[in-house]
VEXDO-642459 format. One record per residue: x, y, z of N, C-alpha, C in turn; residue number from 1. Coordinates in Angstrom, 3 decimals. Last residue first. Layout:
<pts>
{nX=X | nY=Y | nZ=Z | caX=X | caY=Y | caZ=Z | cX=X | cY=Y | cZ=Z | martor=NUM} .
...
</pts>
This chain:
<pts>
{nX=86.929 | nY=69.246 | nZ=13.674 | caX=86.173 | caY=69.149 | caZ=13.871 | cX=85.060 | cY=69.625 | cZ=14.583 | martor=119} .
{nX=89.276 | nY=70.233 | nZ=14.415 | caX=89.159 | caY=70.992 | caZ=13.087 | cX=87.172 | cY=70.230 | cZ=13.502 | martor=118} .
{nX=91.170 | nY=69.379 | nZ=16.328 | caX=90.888 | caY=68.239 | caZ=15.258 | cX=90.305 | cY=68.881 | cZ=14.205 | martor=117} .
{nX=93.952 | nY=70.829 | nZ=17.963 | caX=92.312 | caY=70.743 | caZ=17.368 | cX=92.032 | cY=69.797 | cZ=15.705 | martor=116} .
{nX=96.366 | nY=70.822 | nZ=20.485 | caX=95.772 | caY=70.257 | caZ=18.901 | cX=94.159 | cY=69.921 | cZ=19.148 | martor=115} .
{nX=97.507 | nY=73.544 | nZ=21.634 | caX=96.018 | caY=73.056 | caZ=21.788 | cX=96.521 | cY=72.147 | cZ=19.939 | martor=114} .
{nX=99.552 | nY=74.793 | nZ=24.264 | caX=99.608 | caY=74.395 | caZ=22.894 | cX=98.189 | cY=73.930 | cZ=22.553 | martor=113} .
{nX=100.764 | nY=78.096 | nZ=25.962 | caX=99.777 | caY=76.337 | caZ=26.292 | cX=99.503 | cY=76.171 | cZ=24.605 | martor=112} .
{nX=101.335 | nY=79.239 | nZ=29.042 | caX=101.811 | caY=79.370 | caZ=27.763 | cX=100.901 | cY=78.022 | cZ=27.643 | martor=111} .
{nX=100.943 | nY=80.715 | nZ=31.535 | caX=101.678 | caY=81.795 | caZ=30.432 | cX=101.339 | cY=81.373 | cZ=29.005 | martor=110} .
{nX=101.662 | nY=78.818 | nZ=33.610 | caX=100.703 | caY=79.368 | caZ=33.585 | cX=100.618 | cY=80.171 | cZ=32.216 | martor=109} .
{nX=103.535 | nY=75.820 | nZ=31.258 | caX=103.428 | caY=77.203 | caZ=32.297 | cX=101.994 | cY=77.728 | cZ=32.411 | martor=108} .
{nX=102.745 | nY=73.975 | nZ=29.719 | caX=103.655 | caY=74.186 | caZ=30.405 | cX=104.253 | cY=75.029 | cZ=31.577 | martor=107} .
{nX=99.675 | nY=72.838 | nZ=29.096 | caX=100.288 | caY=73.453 | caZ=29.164 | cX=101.736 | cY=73.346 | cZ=30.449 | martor=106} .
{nX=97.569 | nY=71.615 | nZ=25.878 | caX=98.479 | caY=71.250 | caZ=27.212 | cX=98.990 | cY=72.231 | cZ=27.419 | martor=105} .
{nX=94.219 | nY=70.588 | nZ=24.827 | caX=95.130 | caY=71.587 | caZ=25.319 | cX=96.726 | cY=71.530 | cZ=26.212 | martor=104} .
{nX=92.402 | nY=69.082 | nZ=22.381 | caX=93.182 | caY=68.784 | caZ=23.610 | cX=94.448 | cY=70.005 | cZ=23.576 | martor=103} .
{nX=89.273 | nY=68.719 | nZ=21.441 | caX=90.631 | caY=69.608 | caZ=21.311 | cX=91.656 | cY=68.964 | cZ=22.235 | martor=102} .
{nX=87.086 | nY=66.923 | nZ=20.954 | caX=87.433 | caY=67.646 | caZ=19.374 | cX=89.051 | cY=68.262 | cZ=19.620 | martor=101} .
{nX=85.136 | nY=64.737 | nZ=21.940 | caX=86.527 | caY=65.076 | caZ=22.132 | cX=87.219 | cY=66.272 | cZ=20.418 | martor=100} .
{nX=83.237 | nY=62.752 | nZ=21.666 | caX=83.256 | caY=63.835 | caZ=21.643 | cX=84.311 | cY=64.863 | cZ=21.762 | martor=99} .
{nX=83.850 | nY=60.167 | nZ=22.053 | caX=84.017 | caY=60.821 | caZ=20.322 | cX=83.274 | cY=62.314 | cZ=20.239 | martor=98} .
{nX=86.184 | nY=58.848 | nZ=23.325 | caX=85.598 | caY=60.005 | caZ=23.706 | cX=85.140 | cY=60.366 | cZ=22.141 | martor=97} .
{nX=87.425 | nY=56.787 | nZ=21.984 | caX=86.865 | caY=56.448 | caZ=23.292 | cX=85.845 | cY=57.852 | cZ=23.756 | martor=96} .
{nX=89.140 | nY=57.577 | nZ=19.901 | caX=88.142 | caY=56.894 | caZ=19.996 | cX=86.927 | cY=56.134 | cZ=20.815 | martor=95} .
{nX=90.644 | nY=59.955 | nZ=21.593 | caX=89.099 | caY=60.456 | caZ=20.627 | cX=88.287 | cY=58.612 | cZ=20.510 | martor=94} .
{nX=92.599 | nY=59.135 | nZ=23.176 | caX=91.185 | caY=59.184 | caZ=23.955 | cX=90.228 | cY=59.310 | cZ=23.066 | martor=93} .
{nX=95.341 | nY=58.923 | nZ=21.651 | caX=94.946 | caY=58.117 | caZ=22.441 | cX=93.399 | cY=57.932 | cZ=22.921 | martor=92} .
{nX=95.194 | nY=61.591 | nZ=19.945 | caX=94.917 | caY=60.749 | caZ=19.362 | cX=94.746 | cY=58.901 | cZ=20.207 | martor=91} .
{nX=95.049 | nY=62.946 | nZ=22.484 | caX=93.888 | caY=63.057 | caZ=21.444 | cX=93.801 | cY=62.083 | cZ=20.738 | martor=90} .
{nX=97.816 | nY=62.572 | nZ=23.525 | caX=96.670 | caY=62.299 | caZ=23.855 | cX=95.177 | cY=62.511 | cZ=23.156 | martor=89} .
{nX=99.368 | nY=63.544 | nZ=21.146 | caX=99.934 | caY=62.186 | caZ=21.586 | cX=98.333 | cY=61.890 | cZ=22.662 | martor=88} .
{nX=98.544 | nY=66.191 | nZ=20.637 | caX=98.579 | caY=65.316 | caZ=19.973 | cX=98.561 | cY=63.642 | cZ=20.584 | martor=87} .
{nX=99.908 | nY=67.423 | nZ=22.833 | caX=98.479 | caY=67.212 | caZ=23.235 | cX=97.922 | cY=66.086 | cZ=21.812 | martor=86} .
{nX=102.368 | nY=66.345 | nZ=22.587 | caX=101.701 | caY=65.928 | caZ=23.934 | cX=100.195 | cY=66.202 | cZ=23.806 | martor=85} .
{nX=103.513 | nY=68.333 | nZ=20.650 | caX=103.346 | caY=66.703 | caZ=20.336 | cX=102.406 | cY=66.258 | cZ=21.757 | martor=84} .
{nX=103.079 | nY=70.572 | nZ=22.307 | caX=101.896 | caY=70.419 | caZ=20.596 | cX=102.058 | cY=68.984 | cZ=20.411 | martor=83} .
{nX=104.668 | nY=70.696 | nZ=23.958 | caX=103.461 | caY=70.646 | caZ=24.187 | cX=102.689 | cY=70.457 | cZ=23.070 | martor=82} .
{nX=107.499 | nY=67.858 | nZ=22.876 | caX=106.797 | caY=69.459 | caZ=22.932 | cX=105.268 | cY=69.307 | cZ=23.818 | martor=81} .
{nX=109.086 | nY=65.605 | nZ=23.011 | caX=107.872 | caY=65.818 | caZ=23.968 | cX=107.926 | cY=67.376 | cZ=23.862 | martor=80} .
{nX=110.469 | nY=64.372 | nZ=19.710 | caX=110.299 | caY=65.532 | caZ=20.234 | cX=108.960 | cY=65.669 | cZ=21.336 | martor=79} .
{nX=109.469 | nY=60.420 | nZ=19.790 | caX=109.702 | caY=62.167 | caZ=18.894 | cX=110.193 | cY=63.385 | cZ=19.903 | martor=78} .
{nX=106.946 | nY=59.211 | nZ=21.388 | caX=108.336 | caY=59.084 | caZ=20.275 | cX=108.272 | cY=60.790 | cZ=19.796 | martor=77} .
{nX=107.039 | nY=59.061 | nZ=24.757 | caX=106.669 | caY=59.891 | caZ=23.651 | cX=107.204 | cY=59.646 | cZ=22.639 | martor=76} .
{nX=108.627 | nY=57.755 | nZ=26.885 | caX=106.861 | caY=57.980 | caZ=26.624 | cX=106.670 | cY=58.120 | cZ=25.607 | martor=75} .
{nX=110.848 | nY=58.913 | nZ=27.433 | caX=110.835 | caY=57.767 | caZ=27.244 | cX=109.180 | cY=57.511 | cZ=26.493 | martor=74} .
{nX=110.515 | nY=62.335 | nZ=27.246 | caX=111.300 | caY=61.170 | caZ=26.240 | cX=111.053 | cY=59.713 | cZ=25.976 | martor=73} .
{nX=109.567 | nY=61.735 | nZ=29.858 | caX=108.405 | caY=62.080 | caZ=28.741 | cX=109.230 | cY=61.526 | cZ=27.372 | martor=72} .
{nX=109.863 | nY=60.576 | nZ=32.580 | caX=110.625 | caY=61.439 | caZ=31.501 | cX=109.869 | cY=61.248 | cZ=30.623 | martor=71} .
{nX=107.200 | nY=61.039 | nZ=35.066 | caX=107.774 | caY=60.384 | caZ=33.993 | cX=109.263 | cY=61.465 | cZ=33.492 | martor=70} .
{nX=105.229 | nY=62.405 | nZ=36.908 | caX=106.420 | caY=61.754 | caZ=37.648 | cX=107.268 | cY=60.843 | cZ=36.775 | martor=69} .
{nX=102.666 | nY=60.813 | nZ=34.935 | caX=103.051 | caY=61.506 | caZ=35.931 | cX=104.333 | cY=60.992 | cZ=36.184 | martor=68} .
{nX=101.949 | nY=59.239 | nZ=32.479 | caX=103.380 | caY=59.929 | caZ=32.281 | cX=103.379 | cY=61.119 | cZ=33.548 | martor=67} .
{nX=100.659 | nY=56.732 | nZ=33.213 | caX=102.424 | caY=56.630 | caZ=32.067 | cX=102.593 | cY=58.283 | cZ=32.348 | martor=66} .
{nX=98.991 | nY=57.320 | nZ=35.612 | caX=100.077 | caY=56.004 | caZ=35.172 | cX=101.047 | cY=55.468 | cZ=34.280 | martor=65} .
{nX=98.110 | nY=59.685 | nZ=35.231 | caX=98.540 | caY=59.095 | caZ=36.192 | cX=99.551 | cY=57.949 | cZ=35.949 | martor=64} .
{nX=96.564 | nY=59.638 | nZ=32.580 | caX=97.795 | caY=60.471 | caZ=33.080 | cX=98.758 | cY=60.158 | cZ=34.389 | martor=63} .
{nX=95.244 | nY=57.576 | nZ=32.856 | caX=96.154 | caY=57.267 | caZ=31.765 | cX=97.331 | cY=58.041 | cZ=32.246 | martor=62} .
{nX=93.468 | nY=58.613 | nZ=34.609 | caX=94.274 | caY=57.013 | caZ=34.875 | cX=95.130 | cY=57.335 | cZ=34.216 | martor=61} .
{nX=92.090 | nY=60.309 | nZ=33.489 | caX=92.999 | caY=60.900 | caZ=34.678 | cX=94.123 | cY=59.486 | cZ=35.164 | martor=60} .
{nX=91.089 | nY=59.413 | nZ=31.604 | caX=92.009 | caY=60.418 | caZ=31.037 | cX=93.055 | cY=60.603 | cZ=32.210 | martor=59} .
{nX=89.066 | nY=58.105 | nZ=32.658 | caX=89.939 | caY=57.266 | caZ=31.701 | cX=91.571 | cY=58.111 | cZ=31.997 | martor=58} .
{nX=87.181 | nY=59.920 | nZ=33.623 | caX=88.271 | caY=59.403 | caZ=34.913 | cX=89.352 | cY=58.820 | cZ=33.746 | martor=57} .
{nX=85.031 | nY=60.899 | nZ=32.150 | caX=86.440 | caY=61.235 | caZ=31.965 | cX=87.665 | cY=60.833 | cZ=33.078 | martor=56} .
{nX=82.897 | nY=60.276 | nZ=33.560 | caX=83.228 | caY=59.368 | caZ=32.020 | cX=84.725 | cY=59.963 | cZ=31.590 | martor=55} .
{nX=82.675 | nY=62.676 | nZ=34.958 | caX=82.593 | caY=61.034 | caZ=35.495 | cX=83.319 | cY=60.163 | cZ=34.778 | martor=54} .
{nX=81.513 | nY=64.375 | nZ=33.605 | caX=82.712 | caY=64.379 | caZ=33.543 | cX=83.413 | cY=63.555 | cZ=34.753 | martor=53} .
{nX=79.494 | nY=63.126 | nZ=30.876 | caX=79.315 | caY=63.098 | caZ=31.963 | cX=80.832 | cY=62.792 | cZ=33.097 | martor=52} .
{nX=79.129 | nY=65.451 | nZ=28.430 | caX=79.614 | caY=64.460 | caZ=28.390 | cX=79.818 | cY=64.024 | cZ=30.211 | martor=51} .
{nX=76.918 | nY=67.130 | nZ=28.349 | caX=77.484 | caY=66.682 | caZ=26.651 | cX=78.359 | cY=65.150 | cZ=26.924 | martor=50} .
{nX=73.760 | nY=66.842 | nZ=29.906 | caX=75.569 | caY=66.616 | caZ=29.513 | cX=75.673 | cY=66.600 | cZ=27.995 | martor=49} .
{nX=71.094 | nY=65.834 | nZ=30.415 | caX=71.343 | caY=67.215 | caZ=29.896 | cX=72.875 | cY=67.507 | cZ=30.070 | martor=48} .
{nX=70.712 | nY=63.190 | nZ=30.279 | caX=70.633 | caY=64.037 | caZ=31.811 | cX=70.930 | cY=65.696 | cZ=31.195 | martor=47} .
{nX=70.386 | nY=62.494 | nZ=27.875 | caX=69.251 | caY=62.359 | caZ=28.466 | cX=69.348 | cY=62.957 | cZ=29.636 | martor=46} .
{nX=72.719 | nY=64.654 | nZ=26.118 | caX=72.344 | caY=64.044 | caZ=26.489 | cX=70.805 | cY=63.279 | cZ=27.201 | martor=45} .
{nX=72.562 | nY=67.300 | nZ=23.595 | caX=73.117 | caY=66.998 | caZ=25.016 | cX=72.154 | cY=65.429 | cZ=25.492 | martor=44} .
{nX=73.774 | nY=67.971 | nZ=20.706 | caX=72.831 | caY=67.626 | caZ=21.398 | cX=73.539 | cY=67.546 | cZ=22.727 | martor=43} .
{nX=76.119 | nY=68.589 | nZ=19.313 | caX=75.495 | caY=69.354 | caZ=19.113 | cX=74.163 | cY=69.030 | cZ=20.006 | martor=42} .
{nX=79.110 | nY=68.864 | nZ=21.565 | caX=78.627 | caY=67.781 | caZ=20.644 | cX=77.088 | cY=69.446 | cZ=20.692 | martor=41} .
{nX=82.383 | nY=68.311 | nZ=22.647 | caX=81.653 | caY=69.000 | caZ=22.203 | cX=80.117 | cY=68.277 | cZ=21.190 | martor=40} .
{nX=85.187 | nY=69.208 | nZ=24.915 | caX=84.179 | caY=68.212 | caZ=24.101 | cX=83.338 | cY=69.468 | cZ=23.812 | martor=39} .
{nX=88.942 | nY=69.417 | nZ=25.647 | caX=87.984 | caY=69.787 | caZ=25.207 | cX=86.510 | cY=68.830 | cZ=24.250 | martor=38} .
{nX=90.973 | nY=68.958 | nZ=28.277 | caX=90.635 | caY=68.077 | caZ=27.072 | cX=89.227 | cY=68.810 | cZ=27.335 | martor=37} .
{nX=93.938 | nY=69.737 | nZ=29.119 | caX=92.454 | caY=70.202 | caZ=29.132 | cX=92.102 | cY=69.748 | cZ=28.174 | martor=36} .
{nX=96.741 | nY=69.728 | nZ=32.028 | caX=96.391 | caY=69.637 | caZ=30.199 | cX=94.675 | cY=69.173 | cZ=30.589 | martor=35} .
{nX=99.112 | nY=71.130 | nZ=32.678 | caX=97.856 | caY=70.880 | caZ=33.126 | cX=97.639 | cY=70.885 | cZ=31.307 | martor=34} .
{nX=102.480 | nY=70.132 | nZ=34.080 | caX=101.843 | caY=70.301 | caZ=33.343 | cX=100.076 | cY=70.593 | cZ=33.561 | martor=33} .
{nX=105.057 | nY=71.174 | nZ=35.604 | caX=103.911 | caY=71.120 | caZ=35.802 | cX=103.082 | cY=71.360 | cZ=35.145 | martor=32} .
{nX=108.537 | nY=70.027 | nZ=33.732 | caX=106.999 | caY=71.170 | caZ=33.931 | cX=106.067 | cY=70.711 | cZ=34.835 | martor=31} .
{nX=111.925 | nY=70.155 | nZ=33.839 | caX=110.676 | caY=69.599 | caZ=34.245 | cX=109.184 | cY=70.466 | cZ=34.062 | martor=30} .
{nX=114.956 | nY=69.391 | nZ=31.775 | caX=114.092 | caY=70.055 | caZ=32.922 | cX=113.118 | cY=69.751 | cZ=33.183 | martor=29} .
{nX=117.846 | nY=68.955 | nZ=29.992 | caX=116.895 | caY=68.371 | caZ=31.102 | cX=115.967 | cY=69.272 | cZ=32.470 | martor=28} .
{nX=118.311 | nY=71.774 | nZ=27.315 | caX=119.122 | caY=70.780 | caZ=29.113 | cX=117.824 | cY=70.242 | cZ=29.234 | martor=27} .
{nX=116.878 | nY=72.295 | nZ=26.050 | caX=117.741 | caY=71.756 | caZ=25.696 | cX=117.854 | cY=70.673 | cZ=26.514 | martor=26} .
{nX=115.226 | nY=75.103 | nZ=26.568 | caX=114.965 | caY=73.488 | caZ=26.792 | cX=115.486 | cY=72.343 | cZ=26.274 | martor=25} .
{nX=117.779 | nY=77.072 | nZ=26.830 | caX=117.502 | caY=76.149 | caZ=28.226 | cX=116.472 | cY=74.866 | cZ=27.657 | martor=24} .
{nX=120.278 | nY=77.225 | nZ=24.690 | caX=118.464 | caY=77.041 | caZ=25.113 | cX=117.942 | cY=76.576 | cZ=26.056 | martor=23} .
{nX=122.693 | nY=76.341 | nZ=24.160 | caX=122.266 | caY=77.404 | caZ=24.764 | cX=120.538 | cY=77.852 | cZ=25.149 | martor=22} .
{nX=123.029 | nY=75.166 | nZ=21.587 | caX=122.975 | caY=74.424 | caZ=23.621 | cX=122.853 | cY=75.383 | cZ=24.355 | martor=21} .
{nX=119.378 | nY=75.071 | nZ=19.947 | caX=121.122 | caY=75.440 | caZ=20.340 | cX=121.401 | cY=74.797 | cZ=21.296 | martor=20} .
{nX=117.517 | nY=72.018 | nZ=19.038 | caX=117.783 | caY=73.839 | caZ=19.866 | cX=118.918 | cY=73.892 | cZ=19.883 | martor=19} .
{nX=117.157 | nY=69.076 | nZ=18.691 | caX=117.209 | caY=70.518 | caZ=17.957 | cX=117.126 | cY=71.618 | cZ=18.217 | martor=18} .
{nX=115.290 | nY=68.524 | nZ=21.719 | caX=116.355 | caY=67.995 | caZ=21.221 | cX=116.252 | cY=69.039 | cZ=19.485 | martor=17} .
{nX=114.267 | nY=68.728 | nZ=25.065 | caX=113.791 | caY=68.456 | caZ=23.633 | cX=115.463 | cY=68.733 | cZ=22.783 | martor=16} .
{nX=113.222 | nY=66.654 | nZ=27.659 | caX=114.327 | caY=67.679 | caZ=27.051 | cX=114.171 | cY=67.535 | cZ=25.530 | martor=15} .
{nX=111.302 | nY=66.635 | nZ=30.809 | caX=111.471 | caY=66.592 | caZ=29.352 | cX=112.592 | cY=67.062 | cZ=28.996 | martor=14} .
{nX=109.503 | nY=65.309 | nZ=33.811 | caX=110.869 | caY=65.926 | caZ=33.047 | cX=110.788 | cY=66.054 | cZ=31.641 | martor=13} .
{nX=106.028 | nY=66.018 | nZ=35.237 | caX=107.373 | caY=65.354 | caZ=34.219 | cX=108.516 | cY=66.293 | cZ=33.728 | martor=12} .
{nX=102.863 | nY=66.557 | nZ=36.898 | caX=104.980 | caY=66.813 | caZ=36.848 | cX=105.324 | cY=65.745 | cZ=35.764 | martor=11} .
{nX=99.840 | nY=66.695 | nZ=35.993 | caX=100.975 | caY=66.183 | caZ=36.248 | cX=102.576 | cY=67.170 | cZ=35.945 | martor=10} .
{nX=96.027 | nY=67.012 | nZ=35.972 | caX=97.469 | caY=67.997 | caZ=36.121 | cX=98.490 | cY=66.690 | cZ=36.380 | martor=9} .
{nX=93.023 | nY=68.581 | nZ=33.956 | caX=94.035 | caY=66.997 | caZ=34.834 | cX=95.539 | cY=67.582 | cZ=35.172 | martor=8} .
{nX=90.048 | nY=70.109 | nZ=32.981 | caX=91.608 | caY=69.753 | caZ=33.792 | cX=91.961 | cY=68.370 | cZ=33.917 | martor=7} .
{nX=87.540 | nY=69.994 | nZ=30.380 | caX=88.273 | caY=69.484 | caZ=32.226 | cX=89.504 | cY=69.735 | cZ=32.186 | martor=6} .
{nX=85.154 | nY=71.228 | nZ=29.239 | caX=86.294 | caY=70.960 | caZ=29.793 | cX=86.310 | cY=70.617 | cZ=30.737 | martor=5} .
{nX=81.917 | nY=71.496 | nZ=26.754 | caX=82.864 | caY=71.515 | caZ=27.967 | cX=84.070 | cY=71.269 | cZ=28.189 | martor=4} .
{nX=79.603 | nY=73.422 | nZ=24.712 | caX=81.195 | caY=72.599 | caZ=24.630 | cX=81.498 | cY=72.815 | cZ=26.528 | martor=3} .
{nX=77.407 | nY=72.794 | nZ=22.407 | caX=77.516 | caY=72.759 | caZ=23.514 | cX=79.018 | cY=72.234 | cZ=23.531 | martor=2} .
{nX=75.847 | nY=74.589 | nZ=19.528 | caX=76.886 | caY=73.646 | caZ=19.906 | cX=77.200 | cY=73.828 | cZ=21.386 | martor=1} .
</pts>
């Protein structure tokens, strides 16, 4: 099995909602996010790719244009965790990427959520 990644990076505000008030991610705050969309396939291509990371500009539009420099509340139904966010993009790009098995996000250098399709 052959697997690659990419990066993409954006700022947004978030505040999540069911925490004490004492939780800082309560209050209104912001991350620098980097989120990593994982492929994978069992052959490689005619140029020898799994996936030609050219063919992944989609990902960098999308991020760019709804939720850089966003409130993520507005964006997102539900709770903007990192586990709903990488959700919320997987299930946007797999049919377009059907190589696409993970998507990673993270909030900090420290810390980072991954929905995996299991696939």
């Amino acid at each position: 099995m052959y697997k690659i990644s990419k990066q993409f990076a954006f700022s947004a505000s978030h505040q999540l909602f069911g925490l004490g008030e004492d939780h800082p991610c309560a209050r209104l705050h912001g991350h620098n996010y980097v989120v990593t969309v994982h492929l994978k396939a069992e052959k490689l291509d005619n140029t020898g790719f799994v996936k030609d990371y050219r063919a992944l500009s989609m990902v960098k539009e999308y991020i760019d244009n709804h939720l850089d420099h966003r409130h993520l509340n507005d964006v997102i139904s539900g709770n903007p965790t990192a586990e709903n966010i990488a959700y919320y993009l997987f299930s946007i790009f797999k049919s377009d990427i059907p190589e696409l098995y993970a998507v990673e996000v993270s909030e900090t250098p420290k810390t980072s959520a991954i929905y995996d399709s299991g696939c």
